[in-house]
C-alpha positions, -999 to 999 in steps of 0.1 A, spaced: 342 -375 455 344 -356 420 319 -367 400 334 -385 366 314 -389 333 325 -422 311 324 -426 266 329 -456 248 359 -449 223 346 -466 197 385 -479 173 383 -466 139 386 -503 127 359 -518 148 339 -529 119 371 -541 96 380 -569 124 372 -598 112 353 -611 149 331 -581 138 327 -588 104 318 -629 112 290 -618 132 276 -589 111 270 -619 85 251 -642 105 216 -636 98 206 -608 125 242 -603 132 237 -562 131 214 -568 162 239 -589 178 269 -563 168 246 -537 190 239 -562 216 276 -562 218 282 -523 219 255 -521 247 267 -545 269 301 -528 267 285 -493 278 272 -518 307 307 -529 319 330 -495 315 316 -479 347 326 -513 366 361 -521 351 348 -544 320 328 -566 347 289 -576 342 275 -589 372 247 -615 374 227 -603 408 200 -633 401 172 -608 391 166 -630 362 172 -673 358 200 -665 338 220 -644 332 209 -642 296 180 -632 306 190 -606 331 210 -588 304 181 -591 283 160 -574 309 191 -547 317 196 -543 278 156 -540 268 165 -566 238 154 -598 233 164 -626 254 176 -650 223 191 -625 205 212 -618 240 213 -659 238 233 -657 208 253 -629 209 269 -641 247 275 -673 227 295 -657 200 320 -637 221 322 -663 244 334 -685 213 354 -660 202 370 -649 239 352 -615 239 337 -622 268 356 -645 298 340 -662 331 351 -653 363 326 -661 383 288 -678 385 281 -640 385 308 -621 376 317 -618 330 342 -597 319 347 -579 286 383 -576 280 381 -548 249 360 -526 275 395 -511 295 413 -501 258 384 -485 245 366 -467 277 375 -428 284 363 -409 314 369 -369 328 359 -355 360 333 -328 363 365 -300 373 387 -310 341 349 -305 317 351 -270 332 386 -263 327 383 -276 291 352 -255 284 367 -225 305 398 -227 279 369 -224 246 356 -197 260 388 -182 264 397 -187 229 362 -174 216 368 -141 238 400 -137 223 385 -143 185 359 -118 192 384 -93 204 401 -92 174 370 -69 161 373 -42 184 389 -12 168 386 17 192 421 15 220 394 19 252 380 -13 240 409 -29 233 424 -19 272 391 -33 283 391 -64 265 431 -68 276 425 -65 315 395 -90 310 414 -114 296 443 -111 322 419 -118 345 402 -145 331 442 -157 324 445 -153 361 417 -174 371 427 -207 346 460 -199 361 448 -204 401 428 -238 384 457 -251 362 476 -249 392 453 -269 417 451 -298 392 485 -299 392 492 -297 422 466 -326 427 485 -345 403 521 -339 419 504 -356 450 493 -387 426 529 -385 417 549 -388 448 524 -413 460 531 -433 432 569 -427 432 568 -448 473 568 -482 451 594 -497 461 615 -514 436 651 -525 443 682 -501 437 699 -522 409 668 -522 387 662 -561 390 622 -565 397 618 -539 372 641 -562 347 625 -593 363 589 -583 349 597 -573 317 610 -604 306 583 -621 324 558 -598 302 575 -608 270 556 -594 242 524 -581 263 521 -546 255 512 -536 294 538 -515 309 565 -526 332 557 -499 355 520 -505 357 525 -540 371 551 -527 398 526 -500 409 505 -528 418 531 -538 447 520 -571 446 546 -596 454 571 -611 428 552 -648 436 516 -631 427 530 -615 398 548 -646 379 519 -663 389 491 -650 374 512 -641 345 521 -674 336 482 -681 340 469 -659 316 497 -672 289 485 -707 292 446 -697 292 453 -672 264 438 -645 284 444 -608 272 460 -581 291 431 -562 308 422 -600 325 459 -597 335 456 -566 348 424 -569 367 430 -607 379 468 -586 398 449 -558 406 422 -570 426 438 -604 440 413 -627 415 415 -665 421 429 -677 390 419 -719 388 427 -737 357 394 -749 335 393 -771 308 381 -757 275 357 -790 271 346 -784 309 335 -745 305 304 -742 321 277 -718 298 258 -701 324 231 -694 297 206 -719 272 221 -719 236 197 -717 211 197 -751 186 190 -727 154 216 -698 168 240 -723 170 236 -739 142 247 -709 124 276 -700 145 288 -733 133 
């Protein structure tokens, strides 16, 4: 399996939103802002998920440990985005980060060497331009059709990769007449995932309305939509006064968040 490298995409407004601005002003709140960023770099590799293996009593205290920051600063900061559903339960030992999915990019190691085998192609060319003598210039000409060749034979093995993704993704079945595909979008409403993306899924109709009338009434954002379809989650209604904190809450941390 091609090995794939991952980046937080950090959004140009990150630090105008006004979660991000609360927290910056509670005292220690840049700490907790990078407590925040970290623990994101923690879940993009695994779909936005943290997982709680029981290392540590808590799972404060495990992130703590995973994080190399202090356990009440971790304390507090789990407290905030859990007040301010930045962070949702799914399990004793499963957390998800909903923002991770929008803001996480990857590339495999093949695509980082076509990329870098297109720059050197351009600085090859640039430096070309300097040659004035017509042996060097024929030189420099057959180099480059080679090289040209060579991204050629790569450029057409990804997409040929990709035209298998393709026809693999076009075996969905969705009826003739367009209905399922009419069916979710109206069931979606103003949710800003793609019809298509939910149909590729090929879960049944049931499943679909199901968890998507879930996450309306539990307020839950799109990537906990997404993921709860994708891998079959079971969705149980909680009571906001009946939440469960898997963590101790500081008295003076909370204070301040009140």
């Amino acid at each position: 399996m091609a090995k794939r490298y991952y980046w937080l995409k950090l959004k140009e407004d990150f630090f105008e939103q006004r979660v991000i601005k609360k927290l910056r002003k509670i005292a220690g709140g840049d700490t907790y802002t990078i407590i925040y960023l970290k623990l994101q770099l923690l879940a993009m590799k695994n779909d936005g998920k943290l997982v709680f293996e029981n290392v540590e009593d808590d799972f404060a205290s495990e992130m703590a440990l995973e994080l190399d920051e202090d356990v009440e600063n971790v304390k507090v900061t789990l407290m905030y985005l859990e007040k301010n559903n930045l962070i949702e339960t799914i399990s004793d030992e499963e957390y998800f980060l909903p923002e991770v999915l929008s803001v996480t990019g990857s590339e495999t190691a093949s695509a980082i060497r076509v990329r870098e085998h297109r720059e050197k192609k351009k600085t090859l060319q640039c430096n070309n331009n300097v040659i004035t003598k017509k042996q060097d210039v024929i030189e420099v000409k057959q180099e480059c059709s080679v090289e040209k060749e060579k991204e050629k034979e790569i450029t057409t093995n990804i997409n040929n990769n990709n035209n298998i993704i393709s026809d693999q993704e076009e075996k969905v079945v969705v009826n003739s007449n367009g209905v399922l595909q009419q069916e979710i979008k109206m069931l979606l409403g103003v949710r800003k995932i793609k019809t298509y993306d939910i149909i590729k899924l090929n879960k049944p109709i049931e499943r679909i309305k199901f968890v998507i009338d879930f996450c309306n009434k539990n307020n839950k954002a799109d990537g906990y939509l997404y993921k709860a379809l994708k891998d079959d989650w079971e969705l149980k209604e909680v009571q906001q006064e009946e939440k469960a904190c898997h963590y101790t809450k500081p008295k003076e941390a909370y204070k301040e968040l009140i």
